[in-house]
N, C-alpha and C positions, 0 to 999 in steps of 0.2 A: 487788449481785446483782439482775438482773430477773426479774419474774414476769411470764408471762401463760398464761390459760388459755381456752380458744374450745369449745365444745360446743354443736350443734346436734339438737334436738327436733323432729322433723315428723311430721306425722299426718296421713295418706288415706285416707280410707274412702269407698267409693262401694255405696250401697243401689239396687238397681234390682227393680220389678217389672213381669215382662215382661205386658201386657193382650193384647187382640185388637186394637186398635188403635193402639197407644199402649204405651212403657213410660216411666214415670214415674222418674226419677234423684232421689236425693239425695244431694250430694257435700259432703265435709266437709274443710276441708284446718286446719289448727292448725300453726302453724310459728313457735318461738321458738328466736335465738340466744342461748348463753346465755356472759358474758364478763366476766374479772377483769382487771384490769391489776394494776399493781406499786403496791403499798401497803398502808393497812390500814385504809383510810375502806371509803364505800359505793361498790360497784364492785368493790373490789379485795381483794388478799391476797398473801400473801407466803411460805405456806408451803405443801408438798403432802405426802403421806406414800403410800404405796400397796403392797399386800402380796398376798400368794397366802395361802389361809387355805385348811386340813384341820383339821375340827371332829369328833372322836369321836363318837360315838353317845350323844345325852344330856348332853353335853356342852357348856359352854360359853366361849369367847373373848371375854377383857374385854382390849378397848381404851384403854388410859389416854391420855389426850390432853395430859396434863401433866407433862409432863418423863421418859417410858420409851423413848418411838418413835425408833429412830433414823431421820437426814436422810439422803434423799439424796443430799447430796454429803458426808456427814460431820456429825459431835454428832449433841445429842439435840432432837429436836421438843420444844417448849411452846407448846402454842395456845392464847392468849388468848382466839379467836373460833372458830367452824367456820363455812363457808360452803357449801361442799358437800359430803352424802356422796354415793358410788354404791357399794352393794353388788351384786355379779352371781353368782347361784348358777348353779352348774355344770350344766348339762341332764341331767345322768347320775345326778344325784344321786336317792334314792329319797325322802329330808325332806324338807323347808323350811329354809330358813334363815331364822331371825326376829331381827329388827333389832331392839334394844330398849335402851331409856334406864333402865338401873339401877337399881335398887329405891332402894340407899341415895344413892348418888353420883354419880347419872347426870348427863351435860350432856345440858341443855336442848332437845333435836333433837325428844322429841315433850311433848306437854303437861303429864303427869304422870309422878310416879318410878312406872319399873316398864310403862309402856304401849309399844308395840313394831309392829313390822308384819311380816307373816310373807312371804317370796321363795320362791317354787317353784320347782322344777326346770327351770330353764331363764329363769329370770325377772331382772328389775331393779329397782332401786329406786335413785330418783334423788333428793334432799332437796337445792333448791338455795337459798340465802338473800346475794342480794347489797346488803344495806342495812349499812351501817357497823358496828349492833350484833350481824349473825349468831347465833350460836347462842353467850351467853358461855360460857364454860369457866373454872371457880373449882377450884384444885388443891387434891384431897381433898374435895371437899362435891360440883360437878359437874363430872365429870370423865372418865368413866369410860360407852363405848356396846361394849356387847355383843351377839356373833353368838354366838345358838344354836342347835345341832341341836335341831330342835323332834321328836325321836321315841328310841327307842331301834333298835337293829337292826345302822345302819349308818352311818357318818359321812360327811359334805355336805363340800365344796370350793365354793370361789366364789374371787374376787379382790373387794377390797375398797379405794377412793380417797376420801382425807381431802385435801380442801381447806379451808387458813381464813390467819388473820391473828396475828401475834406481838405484837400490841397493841390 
């Protein structure tokens, strides 16, 4: 089975202040492709996973990364590595969605158990780690990245893509 995966990152910003003679530009352009091939070193990967997610109110969605997900084309995902996530909260939504690495058994995505980052209404979050060792994922100790609705009232929607490696 082949893998590949292709995503590109660009950034344009242009400041201008208009003078009486003169208006002074400053333009900013940032542009990285970002790309896996088929395997499970650095570069690559071999498995994807990607879901539509409705989060009650207060609520939260744990991810196990170790043997629950199903593929798709069929079985069950087990990530050895994660290489990229992207979570995208849905514009309509009136929470956050906060992205966060497990108190007890979280994989390794941010630095300590329990630390997270919060996605607004309309927003993204893109974590991408293309070096051989990615983000490891150990079944049952870390393992486990959870979206929560960061409020009570009303429950968040997004779509949520697990990129990594089976070894």
């Amino acid at each position: 089975m082949a893998f590949r995966l292709q995503s590109f990152f660009e950034l344009e910003a242009e400041l201008t202040s208009p003078l009486d003679l003169t208006t002074p530009t400053a333009a900013l352009r940032v542009a990285r492709q970002l790309a896996l091939a088929t395997g499970t070193g650095a570069g690559q990967a071999d498995m994807i996973w990607s879901d539509s997610f409705s989060i009650a109110a207060s609520a939260t969605q744990a991810i196990d990364l170790a043997g629950s997900l199903p593929g798709p084309l069929g079985g069950t995902l087990t990530f050895a590595k994660i290489k990229m996530v992207v979570v995208a909260a849905a514009a309509a939504n009136v929470n956050n969605v906060n992205v966060v690495r497990d108190a007890t058994s979280g994989a390794p995505l941010f630095l300590a158990l329990g630390d997270g980052i919060a996605v607004h209404p309309g927003g993204l979050f893109v974590w991408y780690a293309p070096s051989a060792a990615g983000a490891p994922v150990t079944a049952g100790t870390a393992d486990l990245i959870n979206l929560v609705n960061s409020a009570a009232g009303s429950p968040v929607t997004g779509d949520v893509v697990i990129v990594g490696a089976s070894a």
